[in-house]
C-alpha positions, 0 to 999 in steps of 0.5 A, a space after each residue: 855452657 848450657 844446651 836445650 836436650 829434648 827427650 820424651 818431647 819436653 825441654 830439659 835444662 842440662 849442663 854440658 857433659 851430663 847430658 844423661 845423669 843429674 850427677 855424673 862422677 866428674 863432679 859436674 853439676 847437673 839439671 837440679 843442682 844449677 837450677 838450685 844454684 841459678 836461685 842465689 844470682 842476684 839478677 833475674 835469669 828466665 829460660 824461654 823454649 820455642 813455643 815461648 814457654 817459661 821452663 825456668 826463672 829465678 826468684 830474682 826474676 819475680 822480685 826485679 819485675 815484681 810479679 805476684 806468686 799465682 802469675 809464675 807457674 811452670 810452663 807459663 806462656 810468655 804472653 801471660 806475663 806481657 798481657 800482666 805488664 800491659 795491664 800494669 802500664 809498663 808499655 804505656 797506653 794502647 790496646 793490651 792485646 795489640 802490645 801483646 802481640 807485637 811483643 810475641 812476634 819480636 820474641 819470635 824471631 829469636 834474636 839477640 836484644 838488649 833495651 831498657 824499660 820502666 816500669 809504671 812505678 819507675 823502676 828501670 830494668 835492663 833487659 838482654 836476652 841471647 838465643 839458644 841453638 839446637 844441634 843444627 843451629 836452629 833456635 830453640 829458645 832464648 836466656 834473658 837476664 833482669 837487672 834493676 838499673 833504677 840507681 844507676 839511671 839517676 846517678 847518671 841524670 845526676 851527672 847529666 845535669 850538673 854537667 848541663 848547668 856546666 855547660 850553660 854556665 861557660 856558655 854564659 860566660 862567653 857570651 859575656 865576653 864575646 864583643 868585649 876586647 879588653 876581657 879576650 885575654 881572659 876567657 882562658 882564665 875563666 875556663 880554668 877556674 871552672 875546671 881547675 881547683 884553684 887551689 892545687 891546679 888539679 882538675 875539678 870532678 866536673 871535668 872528670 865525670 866530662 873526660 874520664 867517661 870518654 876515655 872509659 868509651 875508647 876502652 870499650 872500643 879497644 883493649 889497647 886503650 887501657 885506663 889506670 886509675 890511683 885512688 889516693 889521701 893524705 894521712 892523718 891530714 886532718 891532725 896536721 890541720 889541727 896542730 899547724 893550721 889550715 894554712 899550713 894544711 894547704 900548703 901540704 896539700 900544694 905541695 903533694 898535688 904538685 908533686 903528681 902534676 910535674 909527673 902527669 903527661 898530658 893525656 892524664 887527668 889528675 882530679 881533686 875530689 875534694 879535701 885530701 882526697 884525689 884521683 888520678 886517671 893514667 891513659 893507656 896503663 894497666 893496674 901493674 904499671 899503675 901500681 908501680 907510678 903509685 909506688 914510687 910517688 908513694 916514696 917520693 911524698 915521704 921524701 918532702 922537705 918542708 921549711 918553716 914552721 913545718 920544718 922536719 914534717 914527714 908526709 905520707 900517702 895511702 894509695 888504692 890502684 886499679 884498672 878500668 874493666 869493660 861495661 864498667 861505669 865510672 862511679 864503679 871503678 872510682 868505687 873499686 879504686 876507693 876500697 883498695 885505698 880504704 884496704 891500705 888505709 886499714 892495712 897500716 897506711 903509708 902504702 899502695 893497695 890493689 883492687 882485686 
């Protein structure tokens, strides 16, 4: 935990419990070592005391609000650096020192804030900023910390927009039926094809991005509201592809999607991501329940029978497992899922992995 201390009038940055040496015999780490070490996290770290005073930055700091070396001095006034980022044209137009003040006097209040900001040569910063109290609970300063969020944001109207052309394209759709009895009977029909691949009847990524987010919210909410998630391939499919054909192919990948669909319940959502390669999202299930239903259908596709021309065909899986963290994206945990199921890959195949 970090505390202000203020002997002989200035602030100091200490580490609890050596509060009167730099290194004490504990082995805890004291002033220059943190300050030292506060230099390798990747996110930009400041420090403010109560006259809105700089005491500490980091070079992440510098780099993600790209600020020239003769701007950040020790002590450097707070209002210097929104006076520099007016007059860049971060805060848009206005009079430069009416933005400075309106931002001096929010900083004043010493409160917690989180918001995003562009940069006028677009790059996204999320900003979050807590306060730091005295001995009598009086603020005597705030941390706040930088993060570059310029992909995410993309990522995220990426999605946004696929989802909308979604959207308008069932909107359309109904639209076309609507007045037509003799097409009723269908639209549920139309409404699987859009989000159902047709050919294993598993859910297609467009749905996911839409269902897997708001069972992401309800775990933000509520610990309880756990979400597993199996990142899963068929081995070596694309030999079997080689030596049978595609048809064939895609009768394995039938086979070993159905084999997950009769185990899913309805809350589940089970995703084909495209090729061989799947996802499945389990509500309410942490990583060593999932890791045990991923264990078991990992048996169970090794079990397959085939007849015909596939007849003696054994077929295996490699499996990632994981659980959703809090504050994570979707694209991270799908991520984190992917690098368990590339560890079990390399591990051999034909086994589960979990993320660490």
């Amino acid at each position: 935990m970090l505390e202000w201390a203020k002997p002989s009038g200035s602030f100091h940055l200490l580490s609890k419990g050596a509060m009167n040496s730099t290194h004490d015999d504990s082995g805890s780490l004291g002033a220059p070592e943190l300050a030292s070490a506060l230099q390798y996290v990747p996110v930009g770290i400041t420090l403010i005391d109560r006259q809105l005073s700089v005491r500490f930055w980091n070079r992440a700091f510098c780099a993600v609000q790209d600020f020239p070396d003769e701007l950040m001095r020790p002590g450097v006034a707070m209002a210097d650096l929104f006076r520099f980022i007016a007059r860049r044209g971060d805060y848009g137009p206005g009079d430069t020192e009416q933005q400075v003040s309106q931002r001096i006097a929010l900083a004043l209040k010493f409160e917690p804030h989180h918001f995003v900001r562009t940069r006028a040569d677009g790059v996204v910063l999320e900003i979050m900023g807590r306060p730091i109290t005295g001995p009598g609970g009086e603020p005597v300063g705030f941390v706040t910390i930088y993060q570059d969020v310029t992909t995410e944001k993309r990522y995220k109207e990426q999605l946004e927009t696929k989802n909308n052309e979604l959207l308008t394209a069932l909107s359309d759709l109904r639209m076309a039926l609507d007045g037509n009895a003799a097409l009723q009977q269908d639209r549920s029909k139309y409404y699987q094809l859009a989000v159902r691949d047709p050919l294993t009847n598993m859910f297609t990524r467009y749905y996911m991005e839409d269902t897997v987010t708001r069972m992401i919210e309800l775990h933000e909410r509520s610990e309880s509201d756990k979400l597993g998630v199996l990142a899963f391939d068929i081995d070596k499919f694309k030999s079997i592809n080689d030596t049978y054909g595609h048809l064939a192919g895609d009768t394995v990948l039938q086979r070993v999607a159905n084999l997950f669909l009769v185990q899913m319940r309805k809350v589940d959502v089970p995703v084909r991501q495209g090729g061989d390669e799947f996802l499945i999202f389990l509500a309410g299930v942490g990583q060593s329940a999932c890791a045990v239903f991923a264990e078991r259908m990992r048996k169970a596709c090794a079990a397959l029978q085939f007849d015909g021309e596939l007849a003696g065909l054994t077929v295996t899986v490699s499996v990632g497992v994981t659980e959703h963290r809090h504050g994570e994206s979707l694209r991270t945990l799908i991520e984190r899922a992917d690098s368990a199921l590339y560890a079990s890959k390399r591990e051999g195949r034909d086994r589960v992995t979990t993320a660490d």
